[in-house]
VOROTI-579832 format. One record per residue (C-alpha): x, y, z. Coordinates in Angstrom, 2 decimals, decimal comma. Last residue first. Layout:
! VOROTI-579832
@X:X	Y:Y	Z:Z
...
! end
This chain:
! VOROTI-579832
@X:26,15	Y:7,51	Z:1,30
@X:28,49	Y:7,61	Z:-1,54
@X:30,10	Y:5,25	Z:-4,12
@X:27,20	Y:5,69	Z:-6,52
@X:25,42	Y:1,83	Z:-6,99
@X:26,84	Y:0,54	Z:-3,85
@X:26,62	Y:3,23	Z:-1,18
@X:24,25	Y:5,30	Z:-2,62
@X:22,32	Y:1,93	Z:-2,83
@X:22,45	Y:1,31	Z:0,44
@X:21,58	Y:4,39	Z:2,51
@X:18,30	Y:4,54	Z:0,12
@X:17,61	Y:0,95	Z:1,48
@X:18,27	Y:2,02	Z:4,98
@X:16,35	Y:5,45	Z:4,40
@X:13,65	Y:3,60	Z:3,32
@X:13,11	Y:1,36	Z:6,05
@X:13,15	Y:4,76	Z:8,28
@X:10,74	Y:6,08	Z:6,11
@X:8,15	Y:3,22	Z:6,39
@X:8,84	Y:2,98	Z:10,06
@X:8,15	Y:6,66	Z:10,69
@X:4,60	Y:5,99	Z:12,83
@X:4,35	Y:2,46	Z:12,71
@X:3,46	Y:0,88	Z:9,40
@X:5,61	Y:-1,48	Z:8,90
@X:3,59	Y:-4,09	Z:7,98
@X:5,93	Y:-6,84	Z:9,26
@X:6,10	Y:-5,36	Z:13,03
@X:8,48	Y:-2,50	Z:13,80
@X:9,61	Y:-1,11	Z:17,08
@X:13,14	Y:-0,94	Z:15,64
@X:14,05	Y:-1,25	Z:11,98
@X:16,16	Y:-4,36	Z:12,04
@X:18,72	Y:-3,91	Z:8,82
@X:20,41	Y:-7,85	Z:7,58
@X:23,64	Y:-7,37	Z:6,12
@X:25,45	Y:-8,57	Z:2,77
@X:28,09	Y:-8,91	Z:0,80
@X:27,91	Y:-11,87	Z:-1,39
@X:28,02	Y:-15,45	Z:-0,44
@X:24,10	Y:-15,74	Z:0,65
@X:23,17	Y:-19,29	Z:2,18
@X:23,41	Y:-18,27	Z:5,70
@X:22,34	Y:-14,75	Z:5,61
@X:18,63	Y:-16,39	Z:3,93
@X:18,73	Y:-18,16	Z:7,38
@X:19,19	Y:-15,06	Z:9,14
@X:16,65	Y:-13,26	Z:7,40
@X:14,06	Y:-16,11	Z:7,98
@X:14,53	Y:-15,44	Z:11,43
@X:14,19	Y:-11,89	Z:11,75
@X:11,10	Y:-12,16	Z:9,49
@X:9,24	Y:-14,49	Z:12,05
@X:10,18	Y:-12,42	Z:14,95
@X:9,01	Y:-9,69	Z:13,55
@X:9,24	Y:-6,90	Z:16,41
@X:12,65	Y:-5,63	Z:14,91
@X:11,03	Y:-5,20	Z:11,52
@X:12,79	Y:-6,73	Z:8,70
@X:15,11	Y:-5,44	Z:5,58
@X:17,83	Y:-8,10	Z:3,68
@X:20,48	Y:-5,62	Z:2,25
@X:22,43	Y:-7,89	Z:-0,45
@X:25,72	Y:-6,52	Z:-2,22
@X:25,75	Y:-7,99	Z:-5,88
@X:26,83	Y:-11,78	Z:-6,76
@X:23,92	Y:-14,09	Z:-5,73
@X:24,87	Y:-17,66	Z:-7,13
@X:24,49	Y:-18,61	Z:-3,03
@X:20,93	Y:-17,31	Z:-2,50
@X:20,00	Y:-20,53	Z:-5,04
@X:19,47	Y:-23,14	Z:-2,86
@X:17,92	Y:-21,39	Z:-0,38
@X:14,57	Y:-19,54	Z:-2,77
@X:11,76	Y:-20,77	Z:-0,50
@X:13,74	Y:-19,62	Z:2,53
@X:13,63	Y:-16,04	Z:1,24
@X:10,37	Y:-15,66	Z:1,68
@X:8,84	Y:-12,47	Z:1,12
@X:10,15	Y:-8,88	Z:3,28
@X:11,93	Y:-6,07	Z:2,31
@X:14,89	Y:-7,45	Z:0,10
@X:17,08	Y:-4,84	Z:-1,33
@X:19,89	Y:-5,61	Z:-3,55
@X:22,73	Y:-3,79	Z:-5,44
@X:24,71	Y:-3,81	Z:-8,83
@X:21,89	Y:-5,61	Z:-10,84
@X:23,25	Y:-6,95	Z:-14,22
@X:22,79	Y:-10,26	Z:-13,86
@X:24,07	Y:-12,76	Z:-16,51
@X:24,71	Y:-15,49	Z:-13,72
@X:21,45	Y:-15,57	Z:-12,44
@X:20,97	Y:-14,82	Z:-8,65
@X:20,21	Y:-11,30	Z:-9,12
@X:17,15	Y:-12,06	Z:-10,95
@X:16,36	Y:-14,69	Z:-7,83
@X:17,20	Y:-11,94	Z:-5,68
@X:14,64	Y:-9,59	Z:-7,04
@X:11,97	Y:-12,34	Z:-7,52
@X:12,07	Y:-13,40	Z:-3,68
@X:11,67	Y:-9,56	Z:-2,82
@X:9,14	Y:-9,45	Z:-5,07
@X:6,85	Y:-11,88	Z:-3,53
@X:7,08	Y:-9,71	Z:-0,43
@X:9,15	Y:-6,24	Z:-0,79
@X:11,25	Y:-6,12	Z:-4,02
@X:14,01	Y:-3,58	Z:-4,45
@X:16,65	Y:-3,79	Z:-7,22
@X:19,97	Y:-1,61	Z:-8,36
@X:21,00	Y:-0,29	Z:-11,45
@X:24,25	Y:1,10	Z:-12,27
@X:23,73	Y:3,71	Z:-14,91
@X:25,53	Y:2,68	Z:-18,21
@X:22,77	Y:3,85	Z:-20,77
@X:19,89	Y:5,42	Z:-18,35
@X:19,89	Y:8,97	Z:-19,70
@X:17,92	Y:8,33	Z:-23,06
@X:16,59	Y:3,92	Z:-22,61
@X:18,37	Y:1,18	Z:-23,08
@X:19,09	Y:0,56	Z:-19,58
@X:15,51	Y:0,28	Z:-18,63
@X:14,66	Y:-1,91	Z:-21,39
@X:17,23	Y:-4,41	Z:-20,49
@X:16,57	Y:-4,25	Z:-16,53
@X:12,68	Y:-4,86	Z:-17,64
@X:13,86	Y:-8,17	Z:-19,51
@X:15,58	Y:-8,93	Z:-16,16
@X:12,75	Y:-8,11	Z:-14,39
@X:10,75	Y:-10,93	Z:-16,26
@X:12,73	Y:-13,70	Z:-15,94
@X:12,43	Y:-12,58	Z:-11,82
@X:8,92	Y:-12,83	Z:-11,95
@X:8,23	Y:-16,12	Z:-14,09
@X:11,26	Y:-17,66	Z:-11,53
@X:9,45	Y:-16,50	Z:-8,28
@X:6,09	Y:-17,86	Z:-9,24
@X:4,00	Y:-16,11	Z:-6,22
@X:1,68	Y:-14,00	Z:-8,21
@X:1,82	Y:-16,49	Z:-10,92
@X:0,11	Y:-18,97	Z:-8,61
@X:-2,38	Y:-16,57	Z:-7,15
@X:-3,68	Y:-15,96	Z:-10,57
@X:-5,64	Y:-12,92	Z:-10,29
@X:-2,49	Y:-10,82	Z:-11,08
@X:-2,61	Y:-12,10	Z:-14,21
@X:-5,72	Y:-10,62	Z:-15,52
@X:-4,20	Y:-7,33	Z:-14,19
@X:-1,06	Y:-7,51	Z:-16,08
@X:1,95	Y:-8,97	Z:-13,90
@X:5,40	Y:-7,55	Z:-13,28
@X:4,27	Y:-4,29	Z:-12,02
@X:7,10	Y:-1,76	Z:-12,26
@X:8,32	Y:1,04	Z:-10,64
@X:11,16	Y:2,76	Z:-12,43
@X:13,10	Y:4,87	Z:-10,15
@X:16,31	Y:7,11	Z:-10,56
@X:18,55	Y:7,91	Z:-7,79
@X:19,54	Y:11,62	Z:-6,97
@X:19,28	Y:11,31	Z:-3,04
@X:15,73	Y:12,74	Z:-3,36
@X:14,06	Y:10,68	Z:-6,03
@X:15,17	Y:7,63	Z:-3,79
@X:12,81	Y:9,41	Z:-1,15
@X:10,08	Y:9,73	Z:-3,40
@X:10,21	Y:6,28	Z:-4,42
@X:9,64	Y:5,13	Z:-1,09
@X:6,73	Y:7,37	Z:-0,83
@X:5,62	Y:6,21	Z:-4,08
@X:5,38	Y:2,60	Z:-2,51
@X:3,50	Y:3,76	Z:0,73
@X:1,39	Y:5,57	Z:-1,73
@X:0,56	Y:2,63	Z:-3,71
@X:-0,35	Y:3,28	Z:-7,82
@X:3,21	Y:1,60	Z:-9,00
@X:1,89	Y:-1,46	Z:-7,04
@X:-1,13	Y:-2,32	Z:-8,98
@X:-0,85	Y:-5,10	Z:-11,45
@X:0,83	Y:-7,12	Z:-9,27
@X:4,04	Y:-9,01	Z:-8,20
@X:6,02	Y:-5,40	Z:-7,57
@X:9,38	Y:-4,47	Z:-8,40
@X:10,97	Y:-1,57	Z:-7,56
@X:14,23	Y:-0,92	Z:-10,29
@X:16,72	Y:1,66	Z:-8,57
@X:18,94	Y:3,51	Z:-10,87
@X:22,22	Y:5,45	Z:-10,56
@X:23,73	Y:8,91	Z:-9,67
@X:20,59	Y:10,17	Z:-12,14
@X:21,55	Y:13,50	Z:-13,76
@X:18,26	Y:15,75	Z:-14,42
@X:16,32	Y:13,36	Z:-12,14
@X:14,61	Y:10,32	Z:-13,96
@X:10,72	Y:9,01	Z:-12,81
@X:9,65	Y:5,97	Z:-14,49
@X:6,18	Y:4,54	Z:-13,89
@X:5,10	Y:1,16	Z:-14,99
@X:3,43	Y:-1,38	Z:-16,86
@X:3,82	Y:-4,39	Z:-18,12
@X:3,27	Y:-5,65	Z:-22,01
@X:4,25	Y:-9,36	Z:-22,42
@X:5,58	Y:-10,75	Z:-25,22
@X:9,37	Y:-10,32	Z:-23,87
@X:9,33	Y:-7,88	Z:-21,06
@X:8,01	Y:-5,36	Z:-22,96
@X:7,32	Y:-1,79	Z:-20,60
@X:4,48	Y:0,40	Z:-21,26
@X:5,44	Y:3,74	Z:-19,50
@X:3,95	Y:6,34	Z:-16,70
@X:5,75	Y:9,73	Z:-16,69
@X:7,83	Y:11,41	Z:-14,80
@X:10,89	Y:13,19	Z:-16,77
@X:13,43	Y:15,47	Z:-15,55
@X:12,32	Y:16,05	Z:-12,36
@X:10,34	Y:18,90	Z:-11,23
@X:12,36	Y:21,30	Z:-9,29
@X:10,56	Y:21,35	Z:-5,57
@X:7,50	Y:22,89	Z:-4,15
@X:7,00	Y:22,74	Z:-0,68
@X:3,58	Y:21,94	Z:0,35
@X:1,33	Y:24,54	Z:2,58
@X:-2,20	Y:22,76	Z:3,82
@X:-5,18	Y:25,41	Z:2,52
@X:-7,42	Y:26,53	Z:5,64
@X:-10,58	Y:24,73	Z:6,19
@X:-13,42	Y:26,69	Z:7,02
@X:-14,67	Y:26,33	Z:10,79
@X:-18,68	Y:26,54	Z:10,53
@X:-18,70	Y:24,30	Z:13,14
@X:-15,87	Y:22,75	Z:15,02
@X:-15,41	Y:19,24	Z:15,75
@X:-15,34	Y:18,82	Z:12,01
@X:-11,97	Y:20,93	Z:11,80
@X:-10,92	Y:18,42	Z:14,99
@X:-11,63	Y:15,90	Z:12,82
@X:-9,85	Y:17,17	Z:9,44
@X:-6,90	Y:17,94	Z:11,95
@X:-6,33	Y:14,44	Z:13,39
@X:-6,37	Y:12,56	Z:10,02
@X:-3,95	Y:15,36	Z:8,50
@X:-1,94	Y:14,88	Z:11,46
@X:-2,16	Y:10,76	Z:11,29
@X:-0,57	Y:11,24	Z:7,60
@X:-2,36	Y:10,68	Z:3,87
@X:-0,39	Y:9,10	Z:1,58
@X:-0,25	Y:10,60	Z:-1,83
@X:-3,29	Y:10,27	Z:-4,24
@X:-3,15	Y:12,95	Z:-6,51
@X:-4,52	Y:12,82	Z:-10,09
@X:-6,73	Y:10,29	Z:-8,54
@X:-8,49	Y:7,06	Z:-10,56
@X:-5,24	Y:4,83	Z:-10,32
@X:-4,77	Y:5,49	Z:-6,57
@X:-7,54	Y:3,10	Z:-6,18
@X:-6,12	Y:0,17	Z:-8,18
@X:-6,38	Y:-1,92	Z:-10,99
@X:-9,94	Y:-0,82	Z:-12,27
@X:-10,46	Y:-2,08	Z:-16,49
@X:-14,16	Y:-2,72	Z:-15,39
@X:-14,44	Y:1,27	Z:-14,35
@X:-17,23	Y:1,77	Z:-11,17
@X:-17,06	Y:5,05	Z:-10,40
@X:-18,92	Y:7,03	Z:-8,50
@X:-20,09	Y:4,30	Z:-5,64
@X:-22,84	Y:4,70	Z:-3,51
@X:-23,81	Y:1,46	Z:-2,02
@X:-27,00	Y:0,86	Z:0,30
@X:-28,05	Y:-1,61	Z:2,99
@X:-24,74	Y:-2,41	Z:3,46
@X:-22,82	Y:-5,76	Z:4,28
@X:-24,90	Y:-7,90	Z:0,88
@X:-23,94	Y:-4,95	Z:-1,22
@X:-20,64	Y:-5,22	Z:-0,34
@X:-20,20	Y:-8,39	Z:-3,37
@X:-21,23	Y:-5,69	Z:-5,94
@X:-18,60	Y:-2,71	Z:-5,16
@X:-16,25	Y:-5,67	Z:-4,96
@X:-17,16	Y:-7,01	Z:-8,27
@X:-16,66	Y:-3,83	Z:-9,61
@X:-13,69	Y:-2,26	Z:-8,42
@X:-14,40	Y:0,65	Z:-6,52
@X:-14,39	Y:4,76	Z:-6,78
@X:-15,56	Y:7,77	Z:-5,18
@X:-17,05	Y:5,62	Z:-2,20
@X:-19,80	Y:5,43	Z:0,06
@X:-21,43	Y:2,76	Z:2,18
@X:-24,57	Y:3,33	Z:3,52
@X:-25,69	Y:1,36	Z:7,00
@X:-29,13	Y:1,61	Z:8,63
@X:-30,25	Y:1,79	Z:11,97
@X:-26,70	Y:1,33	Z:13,23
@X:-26,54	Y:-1,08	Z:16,24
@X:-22,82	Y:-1,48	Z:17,34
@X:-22,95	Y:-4,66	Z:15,36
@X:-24,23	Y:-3,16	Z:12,19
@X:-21,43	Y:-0,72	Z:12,43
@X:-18,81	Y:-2,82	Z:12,91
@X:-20,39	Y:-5,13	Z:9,95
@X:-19,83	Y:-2,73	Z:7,33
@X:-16,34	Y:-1,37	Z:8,80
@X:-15,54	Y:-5,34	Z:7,89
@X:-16,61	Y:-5,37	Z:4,80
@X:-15,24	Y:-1,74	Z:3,85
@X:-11,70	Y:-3,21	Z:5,19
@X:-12,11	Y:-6,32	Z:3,22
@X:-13,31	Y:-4,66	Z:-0,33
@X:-10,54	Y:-5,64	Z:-2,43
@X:-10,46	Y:-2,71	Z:-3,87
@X:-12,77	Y:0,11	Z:-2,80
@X:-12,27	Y:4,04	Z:-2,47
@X:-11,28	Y:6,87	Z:-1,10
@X:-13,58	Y:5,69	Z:1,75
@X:-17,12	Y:6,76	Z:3,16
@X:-19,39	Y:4,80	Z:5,99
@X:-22,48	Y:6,39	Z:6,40
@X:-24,16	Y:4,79	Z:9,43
@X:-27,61	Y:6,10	Z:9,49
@X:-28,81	Y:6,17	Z:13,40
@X:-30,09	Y:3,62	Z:15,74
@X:-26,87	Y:3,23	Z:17,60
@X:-24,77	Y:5,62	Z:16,20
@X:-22,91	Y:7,40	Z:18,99
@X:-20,15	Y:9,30	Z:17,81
@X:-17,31	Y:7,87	Z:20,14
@X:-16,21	Y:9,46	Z:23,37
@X:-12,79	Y:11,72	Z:23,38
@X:-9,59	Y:10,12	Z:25,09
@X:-7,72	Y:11,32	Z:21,63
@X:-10,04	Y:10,08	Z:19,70
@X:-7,53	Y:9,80	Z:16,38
@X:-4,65	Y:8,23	Z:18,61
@X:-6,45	Y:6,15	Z:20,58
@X:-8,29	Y:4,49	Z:18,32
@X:-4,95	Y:4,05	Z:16,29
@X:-3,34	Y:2,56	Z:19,39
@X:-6,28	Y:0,19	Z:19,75
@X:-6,37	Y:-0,99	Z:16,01
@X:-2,22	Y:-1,67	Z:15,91
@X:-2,67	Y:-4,16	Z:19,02
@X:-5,62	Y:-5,55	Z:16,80
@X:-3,45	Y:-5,74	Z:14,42
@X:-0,86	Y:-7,80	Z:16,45
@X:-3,17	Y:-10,05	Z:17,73
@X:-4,62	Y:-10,62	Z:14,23
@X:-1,34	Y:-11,54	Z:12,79
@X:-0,74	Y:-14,68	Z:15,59
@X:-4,30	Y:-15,73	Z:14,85
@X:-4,09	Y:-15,91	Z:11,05
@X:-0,73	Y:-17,82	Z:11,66
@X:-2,95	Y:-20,38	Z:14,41
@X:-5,40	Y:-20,59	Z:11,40
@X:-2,70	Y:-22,10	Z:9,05
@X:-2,16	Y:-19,74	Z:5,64
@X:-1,02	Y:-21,92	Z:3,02
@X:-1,45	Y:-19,13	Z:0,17
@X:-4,28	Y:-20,30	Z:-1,80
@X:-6,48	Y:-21,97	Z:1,17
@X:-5,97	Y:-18,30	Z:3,37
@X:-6,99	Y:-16,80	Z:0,00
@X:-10,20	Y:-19,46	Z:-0,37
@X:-10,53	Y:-18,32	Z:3,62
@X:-10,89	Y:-14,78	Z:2,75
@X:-11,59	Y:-13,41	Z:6,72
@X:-13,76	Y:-10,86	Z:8,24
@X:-13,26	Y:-10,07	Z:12,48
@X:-15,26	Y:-8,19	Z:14,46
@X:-14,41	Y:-7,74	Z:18,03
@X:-16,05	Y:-4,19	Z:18,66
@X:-13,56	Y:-2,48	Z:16,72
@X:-12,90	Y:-3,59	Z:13,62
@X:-10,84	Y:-6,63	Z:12,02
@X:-10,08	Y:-7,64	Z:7,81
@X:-8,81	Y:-10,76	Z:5,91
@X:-6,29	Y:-12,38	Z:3,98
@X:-4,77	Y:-9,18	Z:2,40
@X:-2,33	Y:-9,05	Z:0,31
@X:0,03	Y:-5,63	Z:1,08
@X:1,44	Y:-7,91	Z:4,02
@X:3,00	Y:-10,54	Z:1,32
@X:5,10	Y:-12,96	Z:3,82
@X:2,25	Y:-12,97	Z:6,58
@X:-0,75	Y:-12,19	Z:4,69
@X:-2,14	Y:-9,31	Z:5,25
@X:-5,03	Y:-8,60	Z:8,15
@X:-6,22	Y:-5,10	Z:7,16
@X:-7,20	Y:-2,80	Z:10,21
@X:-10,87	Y:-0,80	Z:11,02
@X:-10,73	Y:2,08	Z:12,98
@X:-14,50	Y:3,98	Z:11,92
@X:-13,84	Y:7,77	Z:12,44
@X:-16,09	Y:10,52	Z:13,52
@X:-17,61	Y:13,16	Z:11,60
@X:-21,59	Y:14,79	Z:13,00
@X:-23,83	Y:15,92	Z:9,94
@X:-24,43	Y:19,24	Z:7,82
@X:-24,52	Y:17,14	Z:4,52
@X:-21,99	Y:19,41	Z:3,02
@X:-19,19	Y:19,35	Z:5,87
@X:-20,11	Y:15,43	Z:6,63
@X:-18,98	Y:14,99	Z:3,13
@X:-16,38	Y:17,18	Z:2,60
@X:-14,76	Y:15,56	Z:5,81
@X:-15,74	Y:11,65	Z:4,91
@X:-12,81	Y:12,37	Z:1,55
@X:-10,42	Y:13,70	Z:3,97
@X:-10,87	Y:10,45	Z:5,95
@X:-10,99	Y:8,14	Z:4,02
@X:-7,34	Y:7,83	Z:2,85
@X:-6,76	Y:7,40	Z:7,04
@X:-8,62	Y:6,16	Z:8,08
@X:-12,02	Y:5,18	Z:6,68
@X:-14,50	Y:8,03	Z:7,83
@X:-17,56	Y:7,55	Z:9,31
@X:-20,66	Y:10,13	Z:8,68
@X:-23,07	Y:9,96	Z:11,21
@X:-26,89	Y:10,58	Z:9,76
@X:-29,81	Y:10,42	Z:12,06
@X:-30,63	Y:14,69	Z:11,87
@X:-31,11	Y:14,21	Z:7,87
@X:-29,22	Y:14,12	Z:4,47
@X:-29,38	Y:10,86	Z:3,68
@X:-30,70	Y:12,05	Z:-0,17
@X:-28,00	Y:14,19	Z:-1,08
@X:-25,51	Y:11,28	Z:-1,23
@X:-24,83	Y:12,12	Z:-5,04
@X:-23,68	Y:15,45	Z:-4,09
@X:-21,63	Y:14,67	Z:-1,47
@X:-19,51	Y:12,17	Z:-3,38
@X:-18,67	Y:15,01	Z:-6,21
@X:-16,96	Y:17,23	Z:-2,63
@X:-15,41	Y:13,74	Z:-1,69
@X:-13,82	Y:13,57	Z:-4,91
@X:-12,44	Y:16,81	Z:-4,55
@X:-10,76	Y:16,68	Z:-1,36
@X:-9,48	Y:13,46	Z:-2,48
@X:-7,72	Y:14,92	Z:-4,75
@X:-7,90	Y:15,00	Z:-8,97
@X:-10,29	Y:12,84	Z:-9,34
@X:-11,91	Y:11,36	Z:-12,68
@X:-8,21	Y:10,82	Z:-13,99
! end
């Protein structure tokens, strides 16, 4: 791991951005991974910290994709050969950008708290991130600042994927970027820690930045018993070689399989999070990535149901072969294309899932076959998507099994209101103790 926080990363970032040290410089953090990394920064170039609010438009049945990017200021950067790949209309593309930009505003309100912007019209714009994937959100916090009149933009970032890294150097007039590894899957991948960072943190680093020669005081984190093995694996789903991270409590109560149509998903701290609180009730987790990396840039197999769901049930063998897993009930949770391949691996008759949880996807696509599924079914959706809601009833309609659709209230299809990721957790959590160990 080059990294082992983002504290430290942006520390090594600082000292390769030497150079724009100077009275003109504002450095803009990427909220909220950003953030922390902006704060060494700013602390070691001796300039102003604000934030940059910039939101991810995903697409709407596979919110972790993203079709495009907004900012403040009205700025708006779209993928239209992803749009093309995934059937996207423009009026859909509309209807997701007025919610995120309902999502920018209360964040802008949130980290400013009332307070006026950093001016930078005229000044150095350095923009910093933990790091760059796709590149969307650094696009579009690119052009933000260009269009509030920044003298000169600078991206920085610990770490990137290549060809993004590349592509952003025609948004910024410079790119600093650590790391640039051509076998890069995902940010979190190049950080010994990358958990998710909160609003508070967010808030505190600013208000730490607000104040001058303020040192920051070490955050307190509860240790618990480490868990009886944690480790990331190579699983062999026939040929194929996918890979994954496996995390077993002394005594497991059961197993919960998360499956994920990338190459990537095991390295997401909104996924780990949901992990972590399985960990907690005595579950164990594998998170796996059904796809290799080359794979994953086939949009078709990304959203090829049956290749997904053959696959998890080769990964349900493996699992249950292995020390401490023999005769565990095993349950499955897929959020957007892997929601549709959980229940289609549920759906065939030598399935050996004991429980279900669908966040998300497009269950509709998959009608004619809800019926063969046998275990209990939770289908998740946020009360405020209107579009989920309905698609989980009709999905309700074809299912035979035990089942229940769980609205998480005040929650759009990202979920990513304050508490909305652990409240859908806690329902699928809630679930499986119910069905896999008897108990809730």
């Amino acid at each position: 791991m080059p990294f082992v926080d983002r504290t430290e990363a942006g520390r090594r970032l600082a000292e390769a951005l030497e150079e724009f040290r100077g009275p003109d410089v504002v450095v803009l953090g990427l909220p909220r991974g950003g953030v922390p990394v902006a704060f060494e920064v700013a602390r070691a170039l001796d300039a102003p910290l604000d934030v940059l609010v910039v939101r991810k438009i995903g697409i709407p049945f596979q919110p972790e994709l993203a079709m495009g990017a907004i900012g403040e200021g009205g700025v708006r950067v779209t993928d239209p050969e992803m749009m093309q790949a995934c059937e996207v209309t423009e009026a859909e593309l509309n209807c997701a950008e007025r919610a995120e930009r309902a999502e920018l505003g209360r964040r802008v309100r949130r980290f400013r708290g009332g307070r006026a912007r950093e001016p930078i019209d005229g000044r150095v714009a350095l923009i910093v991130d933990d790091g760059v994937a796709t590149g969307s959100t650094a696009r579009a916090a690119c052009r933000v600042a260009r269009a509030e009149g920044a003298a000169r933009v600078v991206l920085a970032v610990p770490v990137g994927a290549p060809d993004s890294v590349a592509a952003l150097e025609a948004d910024a007039d410079h790119v600093v970027c650590l790391e640039a590894p051509a076998w890069f899957a995902a940010v979190g991948q190049w950080y010994d820690h990358f958990s998710q960072v909160r609003d508070e943190e967010v808030l505190d680093l600013l208000h730490r930045g607000a104040r001058e020669g303020l040192e920051p005081q070490p955050i307190a984190v509860d240790v618990d018993d480490p868990p009886a093995r944690d480790e990331q694996v190579e699983v062999f789903a026939g040929p194929t070689p996918l890979a994954g991270r496996i995390v077993l409590p002394e005594k497991p109560g059961g197993l919960v399989i998360q499956a994920y149509s990338s190459a990537s998903g095991r390295y997401s701290p909104r996924h780990r999070r949901i992990a972590d609180v399985f960990g907690a009730a005595g579950l164990g987790t594998l998170m796996i990535d059904l796809l290799t990396r080359v794979e994953e840039a086939d949009r078709q197999l990304v959203f090829d149901g049956d290749l997904l769901a053959e696959r998890l049930a080769g990964v349900t063998s493996w699992l249950l072969a292995e020390p401490g897993c023999e005769g565990l009930p095993v349950g499955y949770h897929g959020t957007g294309p892997g929601a549709e391949a959980v229940l289609l691996a549920a759906a065939d008759p030598g399935s050996r899932a004991a429980a279900v949880v669908s966040h998300g996807g497009r269950p509709d696509r998959i009608a004619d076959r809800l019926g063969r599924v046998r275990a209990p079914t939770l289908l998740i959706v946020g009360a405020a998507d209107y579009t989920g809601i309905d698609l989980g009833w009709r999905a309700r309609s074809h299912l035979t099994c035990v089942n229940e659709l769980a609205l998480v209230a005040a929650t759009g299809t990202l979920f990513e209101e304050p508490g909305a990721l652990d409240k859908a957790a806690g329902l699928a959590r809630n679930w499986y103790l119910t069905h896999l160990t008897g108990h809730a």
